[in-house]
ZAMARKE-291094 format. One line per field, with one value per residue (C-alpha): residue number from 1; residue in three letters; x, y, z. Coordinates in nm, 3 decimals, padded with zeros to 5 digits, m for minus. Layout:
# ZAMARKE-291094
miti: (NUM / ...) .
guse: (ALA / ...) .
c1: (X / ...) .
c2: (Y / ...) .
c3: (Z / ...) .
This chain:
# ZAMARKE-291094
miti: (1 / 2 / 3 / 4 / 5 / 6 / 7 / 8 / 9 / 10 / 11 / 12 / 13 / 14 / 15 / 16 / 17 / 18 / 19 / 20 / 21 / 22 / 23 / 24 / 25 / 26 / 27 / 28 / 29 / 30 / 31 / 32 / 33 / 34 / 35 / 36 / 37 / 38 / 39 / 40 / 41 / 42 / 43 / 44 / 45 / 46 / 47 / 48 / 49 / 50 / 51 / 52 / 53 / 54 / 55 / 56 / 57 / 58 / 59 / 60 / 61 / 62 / 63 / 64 / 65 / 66 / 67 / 68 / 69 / 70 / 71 / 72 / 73 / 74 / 75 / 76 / 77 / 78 / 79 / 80 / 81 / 82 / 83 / 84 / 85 / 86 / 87 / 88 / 89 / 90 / 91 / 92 / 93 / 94 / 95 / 96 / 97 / 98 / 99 / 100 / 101 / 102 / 103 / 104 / 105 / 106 / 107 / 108 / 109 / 110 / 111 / 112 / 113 / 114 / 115 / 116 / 117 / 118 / 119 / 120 / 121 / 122 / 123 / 124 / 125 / 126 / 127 / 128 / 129 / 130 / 131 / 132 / 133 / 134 / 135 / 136 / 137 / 138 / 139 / 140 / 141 / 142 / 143 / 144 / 145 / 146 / 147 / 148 / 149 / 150 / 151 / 152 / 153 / 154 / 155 / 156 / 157 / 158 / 159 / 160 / 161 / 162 / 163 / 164 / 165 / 166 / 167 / 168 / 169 / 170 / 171 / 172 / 173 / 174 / 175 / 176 / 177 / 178 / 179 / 180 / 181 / 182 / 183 / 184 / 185 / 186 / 187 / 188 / 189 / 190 / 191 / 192 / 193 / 194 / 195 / 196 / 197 / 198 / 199 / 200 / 201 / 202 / 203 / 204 / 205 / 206 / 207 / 208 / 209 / 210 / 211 / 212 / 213 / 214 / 215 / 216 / 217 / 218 / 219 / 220 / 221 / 222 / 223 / 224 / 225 / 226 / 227 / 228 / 229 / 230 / 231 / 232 / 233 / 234 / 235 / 236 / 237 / 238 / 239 / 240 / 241 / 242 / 243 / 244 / 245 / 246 / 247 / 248 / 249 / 250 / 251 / 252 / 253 / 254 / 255 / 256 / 257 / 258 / 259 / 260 / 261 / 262 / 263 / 264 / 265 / 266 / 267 / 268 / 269 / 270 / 271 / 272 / 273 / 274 / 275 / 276 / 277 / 278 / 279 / 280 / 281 / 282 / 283 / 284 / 285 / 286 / 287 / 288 / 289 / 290 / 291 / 292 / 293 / 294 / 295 / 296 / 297 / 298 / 299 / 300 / 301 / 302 / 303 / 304 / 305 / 306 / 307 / 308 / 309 / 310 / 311 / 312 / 313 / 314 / 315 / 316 / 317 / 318 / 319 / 320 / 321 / 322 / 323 / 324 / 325 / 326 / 327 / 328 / 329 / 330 / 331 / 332 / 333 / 334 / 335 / 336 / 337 / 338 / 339 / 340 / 341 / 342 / 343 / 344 / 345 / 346 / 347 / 348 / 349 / 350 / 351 / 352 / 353 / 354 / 355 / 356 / 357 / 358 / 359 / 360 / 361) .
guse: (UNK / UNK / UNK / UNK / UNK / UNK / UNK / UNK / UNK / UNK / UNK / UNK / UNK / UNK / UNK / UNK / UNK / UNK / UNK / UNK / UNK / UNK / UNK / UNK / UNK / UNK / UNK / UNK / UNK / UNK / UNK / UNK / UNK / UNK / UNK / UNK / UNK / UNK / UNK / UNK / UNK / UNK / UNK / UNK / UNK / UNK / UNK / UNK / UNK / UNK / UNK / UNK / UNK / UNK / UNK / UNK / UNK / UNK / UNK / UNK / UNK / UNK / UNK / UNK / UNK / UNK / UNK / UNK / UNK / UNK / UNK / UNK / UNK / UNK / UNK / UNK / UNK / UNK / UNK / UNK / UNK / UNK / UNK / UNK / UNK / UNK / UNK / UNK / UNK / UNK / UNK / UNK / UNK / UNK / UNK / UNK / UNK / UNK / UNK / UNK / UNK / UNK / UNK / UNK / UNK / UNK / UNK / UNK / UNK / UNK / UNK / UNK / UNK / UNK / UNK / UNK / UNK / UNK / UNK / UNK / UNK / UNK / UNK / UNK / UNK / UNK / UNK / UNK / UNK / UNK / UNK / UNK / UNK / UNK / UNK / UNK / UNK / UNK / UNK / UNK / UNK / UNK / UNK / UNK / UNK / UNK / UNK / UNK / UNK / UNK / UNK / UNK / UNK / UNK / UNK / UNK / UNK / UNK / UNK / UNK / UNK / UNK / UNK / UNK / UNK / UNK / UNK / UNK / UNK / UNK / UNK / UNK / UNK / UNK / UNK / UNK / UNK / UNK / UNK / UNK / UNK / UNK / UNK / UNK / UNK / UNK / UNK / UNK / UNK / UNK / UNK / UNK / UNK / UNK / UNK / UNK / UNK / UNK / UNK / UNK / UNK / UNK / UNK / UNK / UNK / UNK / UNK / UNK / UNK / UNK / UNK / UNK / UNK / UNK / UNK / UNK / UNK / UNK / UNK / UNK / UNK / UNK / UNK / UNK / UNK / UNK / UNK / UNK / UNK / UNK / UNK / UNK / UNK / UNK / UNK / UNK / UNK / UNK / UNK / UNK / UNK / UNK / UNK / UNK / UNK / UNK / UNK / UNK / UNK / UNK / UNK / UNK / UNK / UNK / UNK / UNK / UNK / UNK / UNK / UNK / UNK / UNK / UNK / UNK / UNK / UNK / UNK / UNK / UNK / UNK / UNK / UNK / UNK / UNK / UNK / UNK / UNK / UNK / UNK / UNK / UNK / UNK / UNK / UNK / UNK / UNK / UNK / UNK / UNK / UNK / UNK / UNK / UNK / UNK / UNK / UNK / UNK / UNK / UNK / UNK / UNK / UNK / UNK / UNK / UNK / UNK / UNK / UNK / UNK / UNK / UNK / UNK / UNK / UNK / UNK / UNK / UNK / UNK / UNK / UNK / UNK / UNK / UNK / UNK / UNK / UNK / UNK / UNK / UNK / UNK / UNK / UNK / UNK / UNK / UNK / UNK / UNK / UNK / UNK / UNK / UNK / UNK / UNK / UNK / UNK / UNK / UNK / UNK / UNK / UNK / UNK / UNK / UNK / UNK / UNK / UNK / UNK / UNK / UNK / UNK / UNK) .
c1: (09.069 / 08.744 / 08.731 / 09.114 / 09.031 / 08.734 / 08.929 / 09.247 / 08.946 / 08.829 / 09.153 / 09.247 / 08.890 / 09.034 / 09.335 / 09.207 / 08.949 / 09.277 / 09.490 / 09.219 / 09.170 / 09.542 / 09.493 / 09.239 / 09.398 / 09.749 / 09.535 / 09.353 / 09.690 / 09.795 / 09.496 / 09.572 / 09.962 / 09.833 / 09.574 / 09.858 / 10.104 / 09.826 / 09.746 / 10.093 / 10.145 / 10.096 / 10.339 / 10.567 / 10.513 / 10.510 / 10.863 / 10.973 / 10.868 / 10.942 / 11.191 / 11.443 / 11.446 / 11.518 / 11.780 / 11.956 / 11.923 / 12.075 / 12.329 / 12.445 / 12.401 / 12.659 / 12.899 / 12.873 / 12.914 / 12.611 / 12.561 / 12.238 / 12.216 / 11.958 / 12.018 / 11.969 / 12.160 / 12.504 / 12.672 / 13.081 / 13.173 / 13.419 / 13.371 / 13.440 / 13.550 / 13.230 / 13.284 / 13.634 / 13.564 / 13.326 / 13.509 / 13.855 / 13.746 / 13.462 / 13.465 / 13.161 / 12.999 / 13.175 / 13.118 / 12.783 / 12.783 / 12.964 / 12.747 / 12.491 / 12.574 / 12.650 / 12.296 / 12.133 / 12.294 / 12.217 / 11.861 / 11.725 / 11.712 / 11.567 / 11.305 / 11.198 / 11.258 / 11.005 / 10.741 / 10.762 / 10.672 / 10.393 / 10.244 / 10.291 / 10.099 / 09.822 / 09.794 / 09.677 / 09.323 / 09.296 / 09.011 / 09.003 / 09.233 / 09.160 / 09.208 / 09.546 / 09.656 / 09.524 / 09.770 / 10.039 / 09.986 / 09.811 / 10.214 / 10.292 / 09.933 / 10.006 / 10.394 / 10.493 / 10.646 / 10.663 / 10.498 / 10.791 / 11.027 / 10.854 / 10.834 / 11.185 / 11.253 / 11.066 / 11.256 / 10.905 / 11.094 / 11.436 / 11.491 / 11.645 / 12.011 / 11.940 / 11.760 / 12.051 / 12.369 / 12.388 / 12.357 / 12.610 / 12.810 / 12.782 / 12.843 / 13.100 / 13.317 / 13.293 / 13.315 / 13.480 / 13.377 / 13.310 / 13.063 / 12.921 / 12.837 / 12.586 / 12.460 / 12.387 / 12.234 / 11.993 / 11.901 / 11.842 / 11.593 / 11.416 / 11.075 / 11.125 / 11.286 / 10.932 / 10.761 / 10.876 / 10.766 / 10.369 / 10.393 / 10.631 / 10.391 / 10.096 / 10.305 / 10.381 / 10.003 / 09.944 / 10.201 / 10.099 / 09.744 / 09.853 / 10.008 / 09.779 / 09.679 / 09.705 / 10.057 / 10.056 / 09.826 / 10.020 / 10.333 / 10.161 / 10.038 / 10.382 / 10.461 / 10.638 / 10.666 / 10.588 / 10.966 / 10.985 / 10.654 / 10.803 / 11.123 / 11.075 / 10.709 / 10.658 / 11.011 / 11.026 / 10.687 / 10.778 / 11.155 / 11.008 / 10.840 / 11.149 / 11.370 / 11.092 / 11.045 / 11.396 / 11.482 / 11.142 / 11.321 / 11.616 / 11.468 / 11.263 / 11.585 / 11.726 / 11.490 / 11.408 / 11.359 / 11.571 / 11.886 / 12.161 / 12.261 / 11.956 / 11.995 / 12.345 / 12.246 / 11.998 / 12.225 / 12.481 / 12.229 / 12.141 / 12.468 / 12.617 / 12.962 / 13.124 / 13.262 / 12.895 / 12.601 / 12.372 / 12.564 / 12.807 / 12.465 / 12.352 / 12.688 / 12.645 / 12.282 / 12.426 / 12.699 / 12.447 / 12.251 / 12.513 / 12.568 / 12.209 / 12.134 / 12.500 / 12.362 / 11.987 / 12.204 / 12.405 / 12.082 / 11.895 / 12.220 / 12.198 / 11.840 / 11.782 / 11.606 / 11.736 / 11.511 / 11.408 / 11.588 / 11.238 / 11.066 / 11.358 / 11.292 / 10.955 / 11.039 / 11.280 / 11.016 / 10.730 / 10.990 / 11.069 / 10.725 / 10.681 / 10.968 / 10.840 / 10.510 / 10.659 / 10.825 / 10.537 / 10.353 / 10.604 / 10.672 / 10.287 / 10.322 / 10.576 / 10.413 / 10.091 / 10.299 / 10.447 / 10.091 / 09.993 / 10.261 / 10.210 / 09.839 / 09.925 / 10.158 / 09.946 / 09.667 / 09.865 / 10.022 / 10.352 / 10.327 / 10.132 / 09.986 / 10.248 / 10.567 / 10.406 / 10.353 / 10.742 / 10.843 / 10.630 / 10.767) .
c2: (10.074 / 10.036 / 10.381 / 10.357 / 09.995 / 10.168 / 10.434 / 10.200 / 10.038 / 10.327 / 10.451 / 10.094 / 10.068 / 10.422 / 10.287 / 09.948 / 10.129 / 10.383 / 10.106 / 09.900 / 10.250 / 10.234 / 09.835 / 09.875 / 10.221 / 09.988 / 09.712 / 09.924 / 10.052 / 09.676 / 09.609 / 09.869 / 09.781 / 09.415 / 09.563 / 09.774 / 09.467 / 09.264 / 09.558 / 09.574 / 09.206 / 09.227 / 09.454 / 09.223 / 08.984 / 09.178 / 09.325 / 08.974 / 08.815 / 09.174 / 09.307 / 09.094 / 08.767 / 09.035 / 09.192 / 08.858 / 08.702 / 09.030 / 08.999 / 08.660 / 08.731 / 08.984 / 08.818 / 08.554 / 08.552 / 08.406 / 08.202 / 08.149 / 07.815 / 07.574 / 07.388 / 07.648 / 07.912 / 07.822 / 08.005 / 08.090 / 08.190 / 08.541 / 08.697 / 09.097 / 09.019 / 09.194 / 09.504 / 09.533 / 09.510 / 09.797 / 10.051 / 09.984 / 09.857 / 10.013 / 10.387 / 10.466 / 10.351 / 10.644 / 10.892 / 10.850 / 10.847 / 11.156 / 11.291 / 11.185 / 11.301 / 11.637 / 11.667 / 11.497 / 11.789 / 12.069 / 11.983 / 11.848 / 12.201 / 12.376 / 12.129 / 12.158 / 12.537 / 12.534 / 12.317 / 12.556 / 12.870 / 12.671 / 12.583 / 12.928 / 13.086 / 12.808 / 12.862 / 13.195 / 13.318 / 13.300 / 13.262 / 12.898 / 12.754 / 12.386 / 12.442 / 12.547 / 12.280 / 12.062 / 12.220 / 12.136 / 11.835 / 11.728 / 11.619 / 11.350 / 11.166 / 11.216 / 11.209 / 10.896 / 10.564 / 10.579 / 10.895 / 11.048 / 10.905 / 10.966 / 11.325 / 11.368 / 11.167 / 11.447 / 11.714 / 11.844 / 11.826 / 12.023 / 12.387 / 12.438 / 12.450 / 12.789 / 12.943 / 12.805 / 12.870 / 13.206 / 13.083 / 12.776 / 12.970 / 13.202 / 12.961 / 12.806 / 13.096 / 13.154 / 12.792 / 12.462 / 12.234 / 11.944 / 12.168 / 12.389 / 12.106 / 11.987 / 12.301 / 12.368 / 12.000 / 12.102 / 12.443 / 12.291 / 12.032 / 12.268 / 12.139 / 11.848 / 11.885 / 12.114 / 11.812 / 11.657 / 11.888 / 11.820 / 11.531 / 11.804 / 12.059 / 11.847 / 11.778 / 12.084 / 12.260 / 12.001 / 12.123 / 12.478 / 12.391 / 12.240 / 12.568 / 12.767 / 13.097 / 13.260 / 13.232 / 13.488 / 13.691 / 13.738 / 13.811 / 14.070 / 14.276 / 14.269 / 14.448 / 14.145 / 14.103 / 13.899 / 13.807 / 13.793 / 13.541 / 13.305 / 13.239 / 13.279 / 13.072 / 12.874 / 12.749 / 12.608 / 12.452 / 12.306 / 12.165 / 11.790 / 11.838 / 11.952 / 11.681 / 11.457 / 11.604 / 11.621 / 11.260 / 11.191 / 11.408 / 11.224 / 10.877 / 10.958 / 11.172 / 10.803 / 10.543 / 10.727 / 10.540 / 10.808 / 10.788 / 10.720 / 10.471 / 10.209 / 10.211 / 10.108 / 09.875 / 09.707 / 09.658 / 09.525 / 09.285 / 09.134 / 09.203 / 08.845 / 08.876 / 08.635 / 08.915 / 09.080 / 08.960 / 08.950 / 08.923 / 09.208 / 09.413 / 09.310 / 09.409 / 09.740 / 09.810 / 09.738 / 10.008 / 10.248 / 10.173 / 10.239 / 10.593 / 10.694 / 10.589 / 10.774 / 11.099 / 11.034 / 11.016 / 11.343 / 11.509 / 11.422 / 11.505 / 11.860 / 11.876 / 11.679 / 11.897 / 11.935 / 11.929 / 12.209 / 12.292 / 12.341 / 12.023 / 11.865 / 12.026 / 11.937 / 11.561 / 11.523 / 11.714 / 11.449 / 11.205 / 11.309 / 11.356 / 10.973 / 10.873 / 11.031 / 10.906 / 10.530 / 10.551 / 10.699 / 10.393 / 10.176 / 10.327 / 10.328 / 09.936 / 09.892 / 10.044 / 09.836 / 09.491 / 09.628 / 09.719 / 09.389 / 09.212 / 09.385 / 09.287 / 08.933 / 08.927 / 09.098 / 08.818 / 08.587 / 08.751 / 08.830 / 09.166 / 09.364 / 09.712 / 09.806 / 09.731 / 09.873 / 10.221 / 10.205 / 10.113 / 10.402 / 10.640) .
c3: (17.125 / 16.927 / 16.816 / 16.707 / 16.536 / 16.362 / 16.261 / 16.132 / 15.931 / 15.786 / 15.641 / 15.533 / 15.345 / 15.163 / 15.092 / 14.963 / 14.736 / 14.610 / 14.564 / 14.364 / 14.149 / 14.090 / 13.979 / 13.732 / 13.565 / 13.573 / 13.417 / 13.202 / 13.015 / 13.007 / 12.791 / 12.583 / 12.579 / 12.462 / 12.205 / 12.063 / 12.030 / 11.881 / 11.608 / 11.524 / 11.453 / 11.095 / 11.023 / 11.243 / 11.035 / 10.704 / 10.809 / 10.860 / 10.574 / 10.290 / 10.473 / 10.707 / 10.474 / 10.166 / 10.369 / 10.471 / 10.105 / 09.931 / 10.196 / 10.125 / 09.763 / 09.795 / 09.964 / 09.668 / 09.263 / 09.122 / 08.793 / 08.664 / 08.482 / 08.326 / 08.633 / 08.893 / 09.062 / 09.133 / 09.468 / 09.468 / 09.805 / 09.720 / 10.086 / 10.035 / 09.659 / 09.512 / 09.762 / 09.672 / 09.286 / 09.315 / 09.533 / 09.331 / 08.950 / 08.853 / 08.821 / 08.724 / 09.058 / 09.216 / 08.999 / 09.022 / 09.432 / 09.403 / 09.160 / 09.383 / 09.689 / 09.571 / 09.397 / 09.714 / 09.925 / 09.724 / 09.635 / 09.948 / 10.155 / 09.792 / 09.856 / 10.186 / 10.154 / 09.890 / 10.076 / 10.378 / 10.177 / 09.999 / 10.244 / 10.484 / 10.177 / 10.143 / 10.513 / 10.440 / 10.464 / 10.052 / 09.825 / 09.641 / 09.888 / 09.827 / 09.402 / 09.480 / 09.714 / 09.432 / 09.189 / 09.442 / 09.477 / 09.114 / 09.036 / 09.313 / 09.172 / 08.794 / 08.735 / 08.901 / 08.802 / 08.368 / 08.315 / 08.473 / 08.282 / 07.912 / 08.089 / 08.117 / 07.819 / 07.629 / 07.853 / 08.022 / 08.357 / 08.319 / 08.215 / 07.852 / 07.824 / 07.679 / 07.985 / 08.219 / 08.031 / 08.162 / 08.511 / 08.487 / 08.313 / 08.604 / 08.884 / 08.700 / 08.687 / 09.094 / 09.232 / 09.113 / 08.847 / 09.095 / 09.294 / 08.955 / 08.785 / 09.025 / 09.111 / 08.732 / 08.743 / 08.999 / 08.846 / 08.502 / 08.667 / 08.879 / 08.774 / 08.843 / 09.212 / 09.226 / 09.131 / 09.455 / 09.708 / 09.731 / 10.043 / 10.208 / 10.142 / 10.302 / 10.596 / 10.664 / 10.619 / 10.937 / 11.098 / 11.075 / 11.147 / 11.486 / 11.603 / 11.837 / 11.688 / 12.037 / 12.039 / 11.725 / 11.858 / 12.221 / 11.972 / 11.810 / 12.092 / 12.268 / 11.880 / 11.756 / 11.346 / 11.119 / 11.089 / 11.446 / 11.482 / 11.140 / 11.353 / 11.737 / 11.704 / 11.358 / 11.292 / 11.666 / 11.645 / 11.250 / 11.403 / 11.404 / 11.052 / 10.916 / 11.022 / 10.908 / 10.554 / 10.520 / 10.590 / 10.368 / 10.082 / 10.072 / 10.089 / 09.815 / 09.553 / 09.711 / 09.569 / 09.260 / 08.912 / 08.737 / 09.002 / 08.750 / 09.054 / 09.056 / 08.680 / 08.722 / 08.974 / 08.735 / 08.447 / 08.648 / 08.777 / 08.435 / 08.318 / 08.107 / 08.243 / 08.478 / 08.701 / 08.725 / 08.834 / 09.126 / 09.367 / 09.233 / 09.232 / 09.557 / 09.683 / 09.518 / 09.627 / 10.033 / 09.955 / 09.800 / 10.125 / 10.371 / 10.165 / 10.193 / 10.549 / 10.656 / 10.499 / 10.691 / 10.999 / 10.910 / 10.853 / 11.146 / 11.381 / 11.211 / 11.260 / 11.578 / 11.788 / 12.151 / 12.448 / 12.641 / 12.973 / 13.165 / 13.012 / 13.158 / 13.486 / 13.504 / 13.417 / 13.699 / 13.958 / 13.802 / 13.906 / 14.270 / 14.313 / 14.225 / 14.418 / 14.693 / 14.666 / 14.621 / 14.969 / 15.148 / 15.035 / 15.157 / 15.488 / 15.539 / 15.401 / 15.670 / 15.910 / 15.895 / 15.906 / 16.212 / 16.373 / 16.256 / 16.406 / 16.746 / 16.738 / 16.686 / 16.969 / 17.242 / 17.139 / 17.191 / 17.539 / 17.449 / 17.480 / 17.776 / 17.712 / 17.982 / 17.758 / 17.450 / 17.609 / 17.774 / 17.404 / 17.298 / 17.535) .
């Protein structure tokens, strides 16, 4: 009984020291958990105070029509009035969401398309690599904010109407006016949709940076092409870039000073008429919103990419394998208590060795 009592103590002393390995690792990641929250507190806060109470004031805004008077603002309660205004009175809202949307879906995949093959061919083993991903990029720095407007104020950002007649008039003649027009839009202001590609273009050269160079290699010996490697191992591994350029692409076309939308937004803000106003803007900047954040959904469903059938395979066996491991450690849990129980009761007489061996057998 010594020996066995030794040996009980032995294996409990293992357990105790695995179990207080399992503690501190467990308490470990709840420091870190805590450190996390506590780093992320700021933006909390800056997402409470920049973001929700904006959110909530532009929403009440909308559902009201605001005067602005040398005694303050003055608040008439119109419900969905301002909502109802827009989408039935005022035309030119939706013909520019149209116009929009159109342009949005057209130049969006030219963009991203463009990125990629930048930055495959910066990826490249060139000469004077970093002066060209300078060049790239030179435009988000420089033509931002004003100097993109007096840019295309002085037509340095769209292709002459000389260069593209040939082409609209092309494209014109093959698909209908509603769909030509913004095609022809989007050729005509190629340099400036090429102006928005150098954040993609970064984004991507990480991405491609990331991918193991083995993986080519391996492809190449088994007598796989280039082709073959750009779609079977890049395209894969670039999935989550895409999807996040993409949504990153349209956010930006979205929020842009020159989006005949915001301008319309602004003038009907400090527009003098009674039926305008801010709330009629606010109520057209939360349409505008549900528009742009519908077609981020749209694009991410279309892009979304879908989990592989072995990853999920070896989640579920990491699972079992923890389930398993959970009920060992309570059977052996159980087990103890029940030892310990015996113990107590054979000290105390309850139980003679002679009952405890017929109960064994």
């Amino acid at each position: 009984m010594a020996e066995m009592t030794k040996k009980m103590t032995r294996k409990e002393k293992k357990e105790l020291k695995e179990r207080m390995k399992h503690l501190k690792s467990g308490k470990l990641e709840k420091r870190y958990a805590r450190m996390g929250y506590i780093f992320m507190i700021p933006w909390f806060i800056g997402a409470a105070v920049f973001l929700a109470y904006p959110l909530g004031s532009s929403f009440w805004y909308a559902l009201n029509n605001i005067r602005i008077t040398p005694l303050g603002r003055i608040f008439n309660f119109v419900g969905h009035g301002n909502f109802t205004q827009i989408l039935i009175e005022d035309p030119d809202f939706m013909i520019h969401l149209v116009d929009y949307l159109t342009s949005t879906i057209i130049s969006v995949p030219i963009i991203v398309v463009f990125a990629l093959l930048i930055a495959m061919m910066l990826n490249m083993r060139i000469k004077g690599k970093g002066f060209f991903r300078l060049i790239f990029f030179l435009p988000v720095i420089i033509v931002s904010g004003p100097i993109l407007g007096m840019l295309n104020s002085q037509g340095a950002g769209s292709v002459s109407a000389i260069d593209t007649a040939a082409l609209s008039g092309a494209i014109g003649s093959v698909l209908p006016e509603i769909i030509a027009k913004p095609i022809s839009d989007v050729f005509g202001n190629m340099i400036t949709t090429l102006w928005y590609s150098g954040v993609q273009i970064l984004i991507f050269l990480s991405g491609l940076q990331k991918i193991d160079r083995s993986m080519y290699e391996a492809a190449k010996i088994d007598g796989g092409s280039g082709w073959e490697c750009f779609w079977k191992i890049t395209l894969p591994n670039l999935k989550s870039m895409i999807l996040l350029n993409t949504i990153y692409t349209v956010v930006f076309i979205s929020n842009n000073s020159d989006n005949p939308i915001i301008e319309l937004i602004k003038n009907s803000m400090f527009s003098g008429t009674k039926e305008k106003g801010y709330g009629y803007a606010s109520a057209m900047a939360w349409l505008y919103s549900i528009v742009v954040m519908i077609l981020v959904g749209l694009f991410a469903l279309l892009l979304a990419t879908r989990k592989d059938q072995y990853e999920k395979q070896v989640k579920r066996a990491i699972k079992a394998r923890k389930r398993e491991k959970r009920n060992k450690i309570r059977i052996e849990r159980r087990n103890r208590r029940n030892a310990k129980r015996i113990e107590q009761q054979r000290a105390k007489g309850r139980i003679t060795s002679h009952t405890t061996k017929r109960d064994d057998y």
